[in-house]
C-alpha positions as CSV (number, residue, x, y, z in Angstrom):
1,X,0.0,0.0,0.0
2,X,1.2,3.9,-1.0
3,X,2.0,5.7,1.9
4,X,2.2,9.6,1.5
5,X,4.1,12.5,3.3
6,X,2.8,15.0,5.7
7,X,2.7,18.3,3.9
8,X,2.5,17.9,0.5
9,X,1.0,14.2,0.5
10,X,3.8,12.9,-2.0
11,X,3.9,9.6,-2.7
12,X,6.1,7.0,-0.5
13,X,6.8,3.5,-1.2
14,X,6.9,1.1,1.1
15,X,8.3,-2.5,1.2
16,X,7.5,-4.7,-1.4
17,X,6.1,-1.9,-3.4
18,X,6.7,-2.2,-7.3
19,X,8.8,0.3,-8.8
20,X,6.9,3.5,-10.5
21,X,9.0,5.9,-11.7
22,X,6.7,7.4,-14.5
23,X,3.5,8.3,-12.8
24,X,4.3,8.7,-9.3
25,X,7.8,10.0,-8.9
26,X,6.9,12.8,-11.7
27,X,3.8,13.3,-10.3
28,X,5.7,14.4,-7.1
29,X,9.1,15.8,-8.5
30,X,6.1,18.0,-10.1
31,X,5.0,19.2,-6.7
32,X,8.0,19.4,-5.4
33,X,9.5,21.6,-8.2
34,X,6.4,24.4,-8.5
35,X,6.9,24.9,-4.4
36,X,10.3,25.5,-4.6
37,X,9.9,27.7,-7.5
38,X,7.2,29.6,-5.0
39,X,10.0,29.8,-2.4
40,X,12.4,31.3,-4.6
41,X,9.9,33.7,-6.1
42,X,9.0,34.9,-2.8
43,X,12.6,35.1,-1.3
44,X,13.6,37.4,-4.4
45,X,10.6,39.8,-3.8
46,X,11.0,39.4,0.1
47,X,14.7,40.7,-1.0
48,X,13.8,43.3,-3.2
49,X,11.6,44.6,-0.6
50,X,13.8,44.7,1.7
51,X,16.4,46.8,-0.3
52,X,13.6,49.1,-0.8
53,X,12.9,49.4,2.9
54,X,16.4,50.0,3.5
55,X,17.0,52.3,0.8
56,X,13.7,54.3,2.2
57,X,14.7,54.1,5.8
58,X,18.3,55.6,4.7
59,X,16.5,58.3,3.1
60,X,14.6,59.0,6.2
61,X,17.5,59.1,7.8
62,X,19.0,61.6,6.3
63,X,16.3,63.6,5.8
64,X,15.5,63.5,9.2
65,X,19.1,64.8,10.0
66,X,18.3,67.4,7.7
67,X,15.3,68.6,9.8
68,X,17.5,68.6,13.0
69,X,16.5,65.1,14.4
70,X,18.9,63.3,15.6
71,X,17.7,61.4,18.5
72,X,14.3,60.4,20.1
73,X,14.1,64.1,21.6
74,X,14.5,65.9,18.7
75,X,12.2,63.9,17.0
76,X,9.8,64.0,19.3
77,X,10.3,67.5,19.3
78,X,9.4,68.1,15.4
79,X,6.5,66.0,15.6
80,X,4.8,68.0,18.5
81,X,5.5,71.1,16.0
82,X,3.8,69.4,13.0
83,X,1.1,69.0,15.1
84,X,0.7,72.2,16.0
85,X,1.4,73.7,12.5
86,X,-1.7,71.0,11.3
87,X,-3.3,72.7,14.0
88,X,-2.5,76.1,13.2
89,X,-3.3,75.4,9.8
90,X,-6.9,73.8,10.4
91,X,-7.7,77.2,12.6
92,X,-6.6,79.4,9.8
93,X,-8.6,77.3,7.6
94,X,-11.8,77.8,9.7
95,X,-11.4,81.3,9.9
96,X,-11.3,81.5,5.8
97,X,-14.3,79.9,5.9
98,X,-15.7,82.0,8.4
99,X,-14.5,85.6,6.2
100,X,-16.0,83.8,3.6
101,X,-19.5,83.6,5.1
102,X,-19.0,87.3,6.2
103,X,-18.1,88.2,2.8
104,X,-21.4,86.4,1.3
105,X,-23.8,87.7,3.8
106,X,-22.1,91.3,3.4
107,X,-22.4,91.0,-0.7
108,X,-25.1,93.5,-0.7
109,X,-21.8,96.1,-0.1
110,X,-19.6,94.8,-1.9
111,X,-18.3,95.1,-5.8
112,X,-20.3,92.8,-7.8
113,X,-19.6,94.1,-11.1
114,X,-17.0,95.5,-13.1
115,X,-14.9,99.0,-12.2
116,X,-17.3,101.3,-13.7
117,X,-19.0,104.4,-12.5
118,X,-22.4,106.0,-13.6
119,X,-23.2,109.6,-12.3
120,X,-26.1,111.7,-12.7
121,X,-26.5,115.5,-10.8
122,X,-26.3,118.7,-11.5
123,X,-23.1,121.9,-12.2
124,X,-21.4,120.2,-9.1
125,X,-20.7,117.3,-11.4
126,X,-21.3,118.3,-15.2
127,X,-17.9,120.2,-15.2
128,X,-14.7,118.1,-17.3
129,X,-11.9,119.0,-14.7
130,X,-11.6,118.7,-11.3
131,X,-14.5,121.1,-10.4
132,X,-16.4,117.9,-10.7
133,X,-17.4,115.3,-7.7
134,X,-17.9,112.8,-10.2
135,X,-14.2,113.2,-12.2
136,X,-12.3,113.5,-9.1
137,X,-14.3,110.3,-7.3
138,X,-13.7,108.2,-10.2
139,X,-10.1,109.3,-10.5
140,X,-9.3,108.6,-6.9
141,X,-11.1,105.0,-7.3
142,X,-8.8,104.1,-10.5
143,X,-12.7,103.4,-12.7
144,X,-14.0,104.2,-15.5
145,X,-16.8,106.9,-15.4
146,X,-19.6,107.4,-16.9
147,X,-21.2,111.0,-16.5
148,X,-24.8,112.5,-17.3
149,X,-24.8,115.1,-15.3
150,X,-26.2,117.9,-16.9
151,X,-25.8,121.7,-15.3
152,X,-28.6,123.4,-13.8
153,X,-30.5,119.8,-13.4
154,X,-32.5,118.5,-10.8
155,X,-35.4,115.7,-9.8
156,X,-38.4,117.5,-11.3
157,X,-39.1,120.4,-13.9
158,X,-39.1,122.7,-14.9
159,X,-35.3,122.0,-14.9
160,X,-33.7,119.6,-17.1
161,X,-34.5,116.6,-15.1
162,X,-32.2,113.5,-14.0
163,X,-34.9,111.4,-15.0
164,X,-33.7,112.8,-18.8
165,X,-30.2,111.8,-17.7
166,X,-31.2,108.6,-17.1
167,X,-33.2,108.2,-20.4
168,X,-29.5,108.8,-22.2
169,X,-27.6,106.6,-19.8
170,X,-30.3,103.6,-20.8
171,X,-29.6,104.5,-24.3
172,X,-25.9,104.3,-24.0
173,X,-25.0,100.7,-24.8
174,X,-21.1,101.3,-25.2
175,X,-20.5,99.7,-21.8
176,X,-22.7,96.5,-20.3
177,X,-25.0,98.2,-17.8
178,X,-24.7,94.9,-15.8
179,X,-21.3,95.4,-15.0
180,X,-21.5,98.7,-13.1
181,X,-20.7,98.4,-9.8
182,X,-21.7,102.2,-8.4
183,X,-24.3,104.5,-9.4
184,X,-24.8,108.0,-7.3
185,X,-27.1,110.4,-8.2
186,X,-25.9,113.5,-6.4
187,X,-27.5,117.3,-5.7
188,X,-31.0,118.3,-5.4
189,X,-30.2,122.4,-4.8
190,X,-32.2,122.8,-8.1
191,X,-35.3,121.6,-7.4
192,X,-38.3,123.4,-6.1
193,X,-41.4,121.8,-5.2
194,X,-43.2,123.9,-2.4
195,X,-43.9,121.2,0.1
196,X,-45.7,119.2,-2.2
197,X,-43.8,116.0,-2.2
198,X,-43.0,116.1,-5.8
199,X,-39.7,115.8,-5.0
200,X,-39.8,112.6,-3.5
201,X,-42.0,110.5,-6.2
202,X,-39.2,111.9,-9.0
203,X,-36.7,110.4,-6.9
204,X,-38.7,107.3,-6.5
205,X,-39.4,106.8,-10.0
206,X,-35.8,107.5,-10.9
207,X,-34.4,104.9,-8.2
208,X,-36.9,102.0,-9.2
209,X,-35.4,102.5,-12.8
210,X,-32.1,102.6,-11.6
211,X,-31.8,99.2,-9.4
212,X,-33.8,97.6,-12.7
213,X,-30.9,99.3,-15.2
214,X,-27.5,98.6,-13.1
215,X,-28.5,95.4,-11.0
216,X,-25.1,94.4,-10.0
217,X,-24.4,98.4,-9.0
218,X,-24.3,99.9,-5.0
219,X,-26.5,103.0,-6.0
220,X,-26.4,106.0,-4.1
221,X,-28.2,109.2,-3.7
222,X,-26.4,112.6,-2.1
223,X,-29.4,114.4,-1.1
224,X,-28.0,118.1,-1.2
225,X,-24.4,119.9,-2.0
226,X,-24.4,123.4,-1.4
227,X,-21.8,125.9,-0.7
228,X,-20.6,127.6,1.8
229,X,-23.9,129.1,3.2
230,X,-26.1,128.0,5.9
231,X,-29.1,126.0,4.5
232,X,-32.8,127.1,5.3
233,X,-35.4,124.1,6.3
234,X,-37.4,123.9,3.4
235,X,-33.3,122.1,1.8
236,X,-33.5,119.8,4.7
237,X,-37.1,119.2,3.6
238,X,-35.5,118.4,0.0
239,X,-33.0,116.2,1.4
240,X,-35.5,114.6,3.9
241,X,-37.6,113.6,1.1
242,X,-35.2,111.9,-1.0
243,X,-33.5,110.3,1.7
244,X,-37.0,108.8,2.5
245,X,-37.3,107.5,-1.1
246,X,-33.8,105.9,-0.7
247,X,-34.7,104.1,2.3
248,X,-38.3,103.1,0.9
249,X,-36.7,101.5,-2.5
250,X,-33.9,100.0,-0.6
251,X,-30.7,102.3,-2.2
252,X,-28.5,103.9,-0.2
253,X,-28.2,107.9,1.3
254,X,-25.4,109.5,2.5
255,X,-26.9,112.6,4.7
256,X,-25.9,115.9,6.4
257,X,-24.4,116.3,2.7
258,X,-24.9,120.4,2.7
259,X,-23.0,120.7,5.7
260,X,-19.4,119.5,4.3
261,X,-18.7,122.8,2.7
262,X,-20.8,125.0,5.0
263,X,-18.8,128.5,6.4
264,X,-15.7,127.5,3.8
265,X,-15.7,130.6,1.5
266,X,-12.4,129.1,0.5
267,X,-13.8,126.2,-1.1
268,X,-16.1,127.9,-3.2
269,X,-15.7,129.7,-6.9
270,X,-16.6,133.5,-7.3
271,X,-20.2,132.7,-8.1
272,X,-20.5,131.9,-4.3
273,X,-22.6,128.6,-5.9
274,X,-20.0,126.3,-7.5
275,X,-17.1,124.5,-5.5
276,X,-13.7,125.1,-6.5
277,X,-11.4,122.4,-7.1
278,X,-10.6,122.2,-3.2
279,X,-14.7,122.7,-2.4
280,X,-14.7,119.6,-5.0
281,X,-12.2,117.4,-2.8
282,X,-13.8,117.7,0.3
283,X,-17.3,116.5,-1.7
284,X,-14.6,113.8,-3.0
285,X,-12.9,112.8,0.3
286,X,-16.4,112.5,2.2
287,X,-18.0,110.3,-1.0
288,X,-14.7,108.4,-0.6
289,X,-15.4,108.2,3.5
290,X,-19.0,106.6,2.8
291,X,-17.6,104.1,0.3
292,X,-15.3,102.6,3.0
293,X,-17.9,102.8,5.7
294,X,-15.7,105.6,7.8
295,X,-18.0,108.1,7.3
296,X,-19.9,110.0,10.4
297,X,-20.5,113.2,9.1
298,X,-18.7,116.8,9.5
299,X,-17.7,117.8,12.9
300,X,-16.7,120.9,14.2
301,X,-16.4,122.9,17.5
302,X,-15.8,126.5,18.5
303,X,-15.3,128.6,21.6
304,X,-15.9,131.9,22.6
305,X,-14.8,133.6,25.8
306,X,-14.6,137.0,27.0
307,X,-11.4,139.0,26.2
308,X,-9.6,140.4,28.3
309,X,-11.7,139.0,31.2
310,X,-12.4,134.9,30.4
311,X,-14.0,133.9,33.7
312,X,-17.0,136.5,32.8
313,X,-18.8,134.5,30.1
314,X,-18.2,132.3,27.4
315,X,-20.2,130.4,24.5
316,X,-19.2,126.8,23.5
317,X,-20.8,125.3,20.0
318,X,-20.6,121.9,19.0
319,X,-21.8,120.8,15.8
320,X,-22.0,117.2,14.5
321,X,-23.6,115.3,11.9
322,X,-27.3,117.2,11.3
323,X,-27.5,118.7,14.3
324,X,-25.5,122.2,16.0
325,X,-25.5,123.0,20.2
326,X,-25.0,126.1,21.7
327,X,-24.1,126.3,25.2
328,X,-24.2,130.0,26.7
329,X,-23.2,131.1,29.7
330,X,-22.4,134.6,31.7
331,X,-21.5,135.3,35.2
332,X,-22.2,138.1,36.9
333,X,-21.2,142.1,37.5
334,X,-21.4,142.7,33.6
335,X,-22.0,145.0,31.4
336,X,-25.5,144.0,29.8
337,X,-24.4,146.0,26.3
338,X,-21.4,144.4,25.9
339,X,-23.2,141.2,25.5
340,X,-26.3,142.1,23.0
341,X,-24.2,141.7,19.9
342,X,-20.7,139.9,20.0
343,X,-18.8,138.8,16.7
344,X,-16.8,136.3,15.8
345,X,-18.9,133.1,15.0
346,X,-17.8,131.0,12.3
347,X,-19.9,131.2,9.5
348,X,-20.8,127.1,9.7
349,X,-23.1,128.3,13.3
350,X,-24.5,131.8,11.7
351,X,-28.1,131.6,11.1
352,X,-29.6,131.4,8.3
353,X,-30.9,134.4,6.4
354,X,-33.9,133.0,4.9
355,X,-36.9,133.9,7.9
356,X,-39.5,132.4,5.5
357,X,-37.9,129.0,5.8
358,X,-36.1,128.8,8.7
359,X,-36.5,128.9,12.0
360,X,-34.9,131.5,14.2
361,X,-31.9,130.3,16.7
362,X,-33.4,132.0,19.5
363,X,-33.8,130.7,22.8
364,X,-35.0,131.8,26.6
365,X,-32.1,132.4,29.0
366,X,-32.6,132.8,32.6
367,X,-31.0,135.9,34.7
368,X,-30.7,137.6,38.1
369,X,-30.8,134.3,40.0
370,X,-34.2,132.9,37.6
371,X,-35.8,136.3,38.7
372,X,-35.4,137.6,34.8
373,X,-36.0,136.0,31.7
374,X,-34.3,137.5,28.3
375,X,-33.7,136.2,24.8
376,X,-30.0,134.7,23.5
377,X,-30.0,135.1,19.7
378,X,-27.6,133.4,17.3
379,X,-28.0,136.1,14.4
380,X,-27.3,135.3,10.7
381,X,-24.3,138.2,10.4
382,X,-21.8,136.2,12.7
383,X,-23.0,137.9,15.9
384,X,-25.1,136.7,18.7
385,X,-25.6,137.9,22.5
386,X,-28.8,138.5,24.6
387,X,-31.8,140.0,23.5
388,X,-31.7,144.1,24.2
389,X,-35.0,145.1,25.7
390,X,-36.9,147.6,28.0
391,X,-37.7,147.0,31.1
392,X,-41.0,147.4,33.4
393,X,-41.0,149.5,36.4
394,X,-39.7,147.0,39.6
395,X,-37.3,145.3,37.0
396,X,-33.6,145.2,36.0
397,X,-32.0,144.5,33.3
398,X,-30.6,140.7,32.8
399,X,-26.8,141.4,33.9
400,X,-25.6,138.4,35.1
401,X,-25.8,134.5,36.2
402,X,-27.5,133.8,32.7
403,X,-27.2,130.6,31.4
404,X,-28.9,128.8,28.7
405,X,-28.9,125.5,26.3
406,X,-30.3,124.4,23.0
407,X,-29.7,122.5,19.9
408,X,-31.3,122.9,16.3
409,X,-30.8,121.8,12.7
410,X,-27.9,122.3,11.0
């Protein structure tokens, strides 16, 4: 009987077997030969992987002597920092993501189209040199600019209107209206409605068209540039109204506009109207202010106090924004005529000369320790001071210990 090995169950003979050279001993020098060609195979890849592992791990080596390690603290040492870089890198990642969200809920006020400008208003843009808000904003920006502004124009007739800007600026196709990224229609100082609200549906009509025409564009109305007078309150009527058709058709405003020139004679050309080239910067520079989100409006401040004698009396005026403060004050053991008409006050706190439209800066002081009552007048010829008056029998004169407070428009 044929006995057989253990692992690869080759044929054994056994006593008394008969000889079998052709089926069974080839049968096994078979088996035996495509296992040893198994070995071999795997021995030579075995080999070649381990020259490869060597090969790699000198590599590492030297690497890692390049980057400094050079025993188990140094390498411990470098991974703890690639850890913290991953870190690092991870946070830095997050807050990309984060500025990116910002970015996307904040696209309302930022660029969406291409660097071009549209402008409509009136003489304080129409000029070709620097004279003009519109030239020197665009020039400052580094965009192309496209200008309508017409002189002498306004919201509503019978002036040319901006409406009849707008009507050419549709018509112009030499630039995709699409890819305008700012729009302002600035000025309104020629445009008369007599408290009828005309004003305000012009401007709404002409804003509607305007988000339609340029839909990628920040558009922006500039209620009112004026020179270097005080305004009356039917102009902040004009600027009230098309501020509140800015808000209501969802453009933006940028307000207290009449102010940035106000009491500058300096800045304004000999037709005490038009802004010189410096009135023009300051329009420029506080466009340029609202654009980046810095502006806050003009501020100024001035004090007067006695000369000669300080501790007597003194006015302080503070004016921000839309809105002026006077603060009076005098001691007593004056002289009541010394104090009815004192001059000096910048031009920017005068009052304004137009009675019919504005309201006086008068208010009520009280004097003689609250036993007397007189008038403090801010007057529109640079003066101001108490009210002169007569008196009734039994009664003095206001002459000291009068104080007073009040803010108004500006």
């Amino acid at each position: 009987m044929t006995n057989y090995t253990t692992n690869f169950n080759l044929e054994k003979y056994q006593t008394g077997d008969a000889a079998n050279l052709n089926d069974q001993y080839n049968a096994s020098m078979d088996i035996i030969d495509d296992n040893l060609y198994k070995i071999n195979t795997n021995a030579n890849t075995a080999g070649g992987k381990a020259t490869q592992a060597l090969e790699t791990a000198q590599n590492n080596t030297k690497n890692l002597t390049a980057l400094g390690v050079t025993d188990t603290e140094t390498a411990t040492q470098l991974k703890n920092k690639i850890n913290n870089t991953a870190e690092t890198a991870q946070n830095n990642t997050t807050q990309i993501t984060t500025i990116t969200k910002y970015i996307q809920v904040n696209e309302m006020f930022n660029m969406r189209g291409d660097k071009i400008m549209v402008t409509f208003g009136d003489s304080y843009a129409s000029p070709t040199d620097n004279t003009s808000w519109a030239i020197q904003v665009a020039n400052k920006l580094g965009w192309t600019l496209k200008n309508y502004a017409i002189g002498g124009a306004g919201y509503i007739e019978p002036n040319t209107t901006y409406q009849s800007e707008f009507n050419s600026a549709r018509q112009d196709r030499t630039y995709a209206h699409e890819k305008v990224s700012l729009v302002i229609i600035g000025g309104s100082r020629n445009s008369i409605d007599g408290y009828d609200g005309s004003i305000k549906i012009a401007a709404t009509a002409l804003f509607q068209q305007c988000i339609n025409e340029y839909p990628n564009a920040r558009i922006i109305a500039i209620p009112m540039l004026w020179d270097n007078n005080t305004v009356s309150d039917y102009w902040r009527y004009n600027a009230g109204e098309i501020e509140q058709a800015a808000i209501e058709n969802g453009i933006e405003s940028i307000p207290w506009a009449w102010t940035w020139n106000m009491g500058k004679p300096e800045n304004i050309k000999n037709d005490k109207i038009h802004p010189n080239e410096k009135g023009t910067t300051i329009i420029r520079n506080y466009i340029l202010r609202y654009l980046t989100g810095t502006y806050t409006g003009r501020h100024e401040h001035w004090v007067w106090r006695k000369p000669g004698n300080p501790a007597a009396g003194m006015l302080s005026v503070n004016a921000s924004g839309g809105t002026i403060s006077y603060a009076f004050q005098m001691e007593n053991g004056v002289i009541p005529a010394e104090w009815t008409s004192i001059s000096g006050l910048p031009q920017w706190a005068w009052n304004d000369k137009d009675t019919t439209n504005s309201v006086r800066k008068w208010t009520l002081q009280i004097s003689n320790n609250a036993n007397e009552a007189t008038l403090f007048k801010i007057n529109a010829d640079g003066t101001f001071g108490i009210q002169p008056f007569t008196t009734t029998a039994g009664h003095s004169t206001p002459n000291g210990l009068m104080a007073g407070h009040f803010t108004t428009a500006w």
